[in-house]
C-alpha positions in Angstrom: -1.3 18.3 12.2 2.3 18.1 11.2 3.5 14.5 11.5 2.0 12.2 8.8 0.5 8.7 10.6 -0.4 7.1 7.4 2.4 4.5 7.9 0.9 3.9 11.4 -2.7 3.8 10.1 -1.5 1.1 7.4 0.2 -1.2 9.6 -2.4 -1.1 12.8 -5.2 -2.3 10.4 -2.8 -5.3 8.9 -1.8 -6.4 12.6 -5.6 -5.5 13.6 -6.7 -7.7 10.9 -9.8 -4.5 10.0 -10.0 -1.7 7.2 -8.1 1.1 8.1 -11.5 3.6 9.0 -11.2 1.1 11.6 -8.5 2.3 13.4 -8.2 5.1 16.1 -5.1 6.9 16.8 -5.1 8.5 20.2 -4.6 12.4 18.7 -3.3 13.3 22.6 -0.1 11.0 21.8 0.9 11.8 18.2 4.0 12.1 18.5 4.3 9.2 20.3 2.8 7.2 17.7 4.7 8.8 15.1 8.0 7.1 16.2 6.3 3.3 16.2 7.7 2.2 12.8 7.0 -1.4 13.1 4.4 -4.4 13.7 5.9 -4.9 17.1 5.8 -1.6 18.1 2.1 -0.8 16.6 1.2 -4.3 19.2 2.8 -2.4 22.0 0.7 0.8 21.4 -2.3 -1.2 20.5 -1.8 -3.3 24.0 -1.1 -0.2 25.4 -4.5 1.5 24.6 -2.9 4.4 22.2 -4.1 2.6 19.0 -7.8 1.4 19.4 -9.6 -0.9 16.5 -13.2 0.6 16.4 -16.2 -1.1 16.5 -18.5 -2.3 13.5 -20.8 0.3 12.5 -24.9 -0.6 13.1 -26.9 -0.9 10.1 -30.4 -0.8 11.6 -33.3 -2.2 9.9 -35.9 -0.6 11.8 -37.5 1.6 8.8 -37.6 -1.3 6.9 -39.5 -3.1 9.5 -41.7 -0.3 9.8 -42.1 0.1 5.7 -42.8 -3.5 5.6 -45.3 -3.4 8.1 -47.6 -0.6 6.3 -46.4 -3.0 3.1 -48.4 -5.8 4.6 -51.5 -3.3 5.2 -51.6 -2.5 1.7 -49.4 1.0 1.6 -46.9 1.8 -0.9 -48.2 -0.3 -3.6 -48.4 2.5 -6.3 -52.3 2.7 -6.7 
């Protein structure tokens, strides 16, 4: 945990065009990543599979589904 990959972080999520809890470093090639100083070379990495834009987190509805259905059988009303 030596080498600091905020630069790396930074850059991958401009060139990724996503928020930077987004991006995944691969931690087997740190110091690998740590010498990519540049857009290019954050591409190469990213084309490369080291540097891997995550995907969109679910927000699932279902316990709103459910609540609406006992909502529609009268529950939850407050009396």
């Amino acid at each position: 945990m030596g080498v600091s990959l905020k630069l790396q972080k930074r850059l991958a999520a401009s060139v990724l065009k996503c928020g930077k809890r987004k991006i995944w470093l691969d931690p087997n090639e740190i110091n690998e990543i740590a010498l990519a100083n540049s857009r290019r070379n954050i591409q190469k990495l990213h084309r490369d599979g080291l540097i891997i834009k995550k995907p969109s987190v679910v927000h699932s509805r279902a316990r709103v589904q459910l609540r609406n259905e006992a909502k529609r059988k009268g529950r939850h009303t407050g009396t």
